[in-house]
Structure formats: structure tokens, C-alpha cells
C-alpha positions in Angstrom: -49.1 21.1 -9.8 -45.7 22.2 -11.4 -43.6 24.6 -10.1 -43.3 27.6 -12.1 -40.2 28.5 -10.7 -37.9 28.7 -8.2 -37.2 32.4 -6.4 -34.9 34.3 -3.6 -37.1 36.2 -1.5 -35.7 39.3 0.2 -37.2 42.3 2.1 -36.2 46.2 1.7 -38.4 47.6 4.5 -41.4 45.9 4.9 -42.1 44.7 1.8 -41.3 41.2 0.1 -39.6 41.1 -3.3 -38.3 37.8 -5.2 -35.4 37.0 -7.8 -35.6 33.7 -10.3 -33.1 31.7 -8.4 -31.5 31.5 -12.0 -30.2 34.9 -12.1 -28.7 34.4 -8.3 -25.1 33.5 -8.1 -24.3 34.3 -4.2 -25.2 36.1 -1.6 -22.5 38.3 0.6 -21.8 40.1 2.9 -22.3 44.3 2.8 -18.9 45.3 2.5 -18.2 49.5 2.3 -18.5 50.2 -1.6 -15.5 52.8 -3.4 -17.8 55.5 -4.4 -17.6 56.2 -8.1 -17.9 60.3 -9.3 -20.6 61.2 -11.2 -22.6 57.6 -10.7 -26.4 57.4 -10.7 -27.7 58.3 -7.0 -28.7 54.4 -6.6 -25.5 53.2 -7.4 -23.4 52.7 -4.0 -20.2 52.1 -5.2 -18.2 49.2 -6.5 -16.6 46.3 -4.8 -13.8 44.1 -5.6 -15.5 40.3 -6.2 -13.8 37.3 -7.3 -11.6 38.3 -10.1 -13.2 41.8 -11.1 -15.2 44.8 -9.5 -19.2 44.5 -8.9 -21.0 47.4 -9.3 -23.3 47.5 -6.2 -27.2 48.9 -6.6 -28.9 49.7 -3.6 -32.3 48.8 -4.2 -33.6 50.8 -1.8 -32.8 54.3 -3.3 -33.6 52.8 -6.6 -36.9 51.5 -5.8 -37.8 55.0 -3.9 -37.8 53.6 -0.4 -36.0 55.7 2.9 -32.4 55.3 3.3 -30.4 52.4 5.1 -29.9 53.0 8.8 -27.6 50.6 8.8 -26.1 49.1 5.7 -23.8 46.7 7.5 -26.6 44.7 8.2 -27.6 45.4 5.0 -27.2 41.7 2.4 -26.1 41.7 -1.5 -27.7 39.6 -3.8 -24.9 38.9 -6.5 -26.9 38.4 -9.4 -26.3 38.5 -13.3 -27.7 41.0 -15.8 -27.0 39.9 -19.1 -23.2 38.9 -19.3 -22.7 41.2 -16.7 -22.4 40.6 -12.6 -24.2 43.4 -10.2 -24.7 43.4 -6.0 -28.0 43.8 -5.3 -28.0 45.9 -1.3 -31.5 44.8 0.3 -32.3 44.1 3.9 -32.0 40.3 4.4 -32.2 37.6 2.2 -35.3 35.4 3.2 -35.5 31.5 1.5 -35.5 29.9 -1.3 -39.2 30.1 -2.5 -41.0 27.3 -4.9 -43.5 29.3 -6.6 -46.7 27.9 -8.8 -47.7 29.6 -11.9 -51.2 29.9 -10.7 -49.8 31.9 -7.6 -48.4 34.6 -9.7 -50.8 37.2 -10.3 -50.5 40.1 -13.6 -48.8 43.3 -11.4 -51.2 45.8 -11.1 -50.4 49.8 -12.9 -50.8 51.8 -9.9 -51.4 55.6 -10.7 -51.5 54.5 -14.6 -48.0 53.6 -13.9 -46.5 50.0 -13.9 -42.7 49.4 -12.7 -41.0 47.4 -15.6 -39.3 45.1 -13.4 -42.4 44.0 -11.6 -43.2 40.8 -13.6 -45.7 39.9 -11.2 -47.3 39.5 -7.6 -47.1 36.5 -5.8 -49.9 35.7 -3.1 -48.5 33.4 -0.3 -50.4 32.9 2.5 -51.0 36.7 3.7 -48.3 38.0 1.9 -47.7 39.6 -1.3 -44.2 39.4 -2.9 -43.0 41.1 -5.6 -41.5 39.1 -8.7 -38.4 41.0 -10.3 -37.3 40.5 -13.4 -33.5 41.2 -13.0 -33.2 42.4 -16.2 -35.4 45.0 -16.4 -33.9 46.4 -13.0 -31.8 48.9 -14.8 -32.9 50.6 -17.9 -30.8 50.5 -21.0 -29.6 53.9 -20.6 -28.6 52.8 -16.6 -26.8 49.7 -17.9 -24.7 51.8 -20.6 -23.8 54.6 -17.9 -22.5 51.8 -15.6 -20.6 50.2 -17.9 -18.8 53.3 -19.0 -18.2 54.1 -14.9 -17.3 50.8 -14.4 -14.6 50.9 -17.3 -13.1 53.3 -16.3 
């Protein structure tokens, strides 16, 4: 059996989600974001990181679920888009997940509707996780209003 991939698993709520460990550069810390005018309503801020500022994306607004209580115990999931760094804000990170390709299951449309950045369900134990393509996270539209905010 060879493993399809390797994943960060995370929670927002209740539910289980998982990155491509390949699109994961750290994890850190919630740190309070500079809120930027006029951003989308998922975008939390920016932060400075390493030489630069990471745009932060709370995945919890942006993937339609109730607001943080408490984002300082709140994680972000430093992960790269293209050429371009983001923070991902979720509740805890979880593990480093080996996943098989016959444990990945087609993600269902619910409603006639299928999230883009669903790539696919994973079945562990009694558990289904979410598989998230990073790149589809953001829309193309999203990306080019966050790089002209973040320019500025």
C-alpha cells in the first residue's frame, strides 16, 4: 500500500479538515492581526512574519462556520498559495496524517453545490476529514483583491 500523501489535520468546530503537508511551511501562534480597510469579511488582518506581512484568513468565516470565541487559542497554519505565503486561523492543529489513495473518497455536491477546495473526503476510522486543496481556497478574484490590500 503506498501512501498517497502526507497531510496536516486541523479542526474549525467539530469538523476535521486536512492540508498536503507540502503546502505547510509552519505553524504559529494567533497573534492580534492589523485590520486592513475595505478587506474581504474573512480576511482578519495581516501580520508581520519573517521578513514580510502574512495576510491572515480565518477559515472559519470563510468556510461559513460561527465566529471564534476565542482566537487566542485559535492556531495559524502558514501555508503557501502559489508564490505567495497566507495564515490560515483554525482551531488546533491535530497530526501529521499518512493518507492512502484508496481512503480518499470523490467529495460529494451537496445541494447541487460542491466547494472547489474540497478535493476529497477521507474516511479514518469514524471520522471524515476534509481534503483542501490550498489553492483553490481563495478564488482568483480573492487572491487579486489581497494582493492589491496587501501592497499597499
Amino acid at each position: 500500500m503506498a501512501i498517497e500523501l502526507k497531510a496536516v489535520s486541523f479542526n474549525i468546530d467539530d469538523e476535521k479538515f486536512a492540508i498536503d503537508i507540502n503546502h505547510v511551511d509552519t505553524i504559529i501562534e494567533y497573534q492580534k492581526a492589523t485590520k486592513i480597510p475595505e478587506a474581504l469579511d474573512f480576511v482578519e488582518g495581516i501580520v508581520n512574519f519573517r521578513d514580510g506581512v502574512l495576510p491572515i484568513i480565518n477559515l472559519r468565516i470563510k468556510f461559513n462556520y460561527q465566529p471564534f470565541e476565542d482566537k487566542y487559542k485559535a492556531k495559524v497554519l502558514v501555508v503557501k498559495m502559489g508564490d505567495r505565503k497566507y495564515g490560515l486561523l483554525v482551531d488546533e492543529v491535530k497530526e501529521v496524517m499518512n493518507i492512502l489513495q484508496e481512503q480518499i473518497e470523490e467529495a460529494p455536491a451537496i445541494g447541487g453545490v460542491k466547494a472547489d477546495y474540497i478535493s476529497g473526503i477521507v474516511k479514518v476510522d469514524n471520522d471524515m476529514i476534509f481534503l483542501i486543496d490550498v489553492e483553490k481556497i481563495l478564488s482568483s478574484e480573492e487572491k487579486l483583491e489581497l494582493e492589491k490590500i496587501v501592497k499597499k
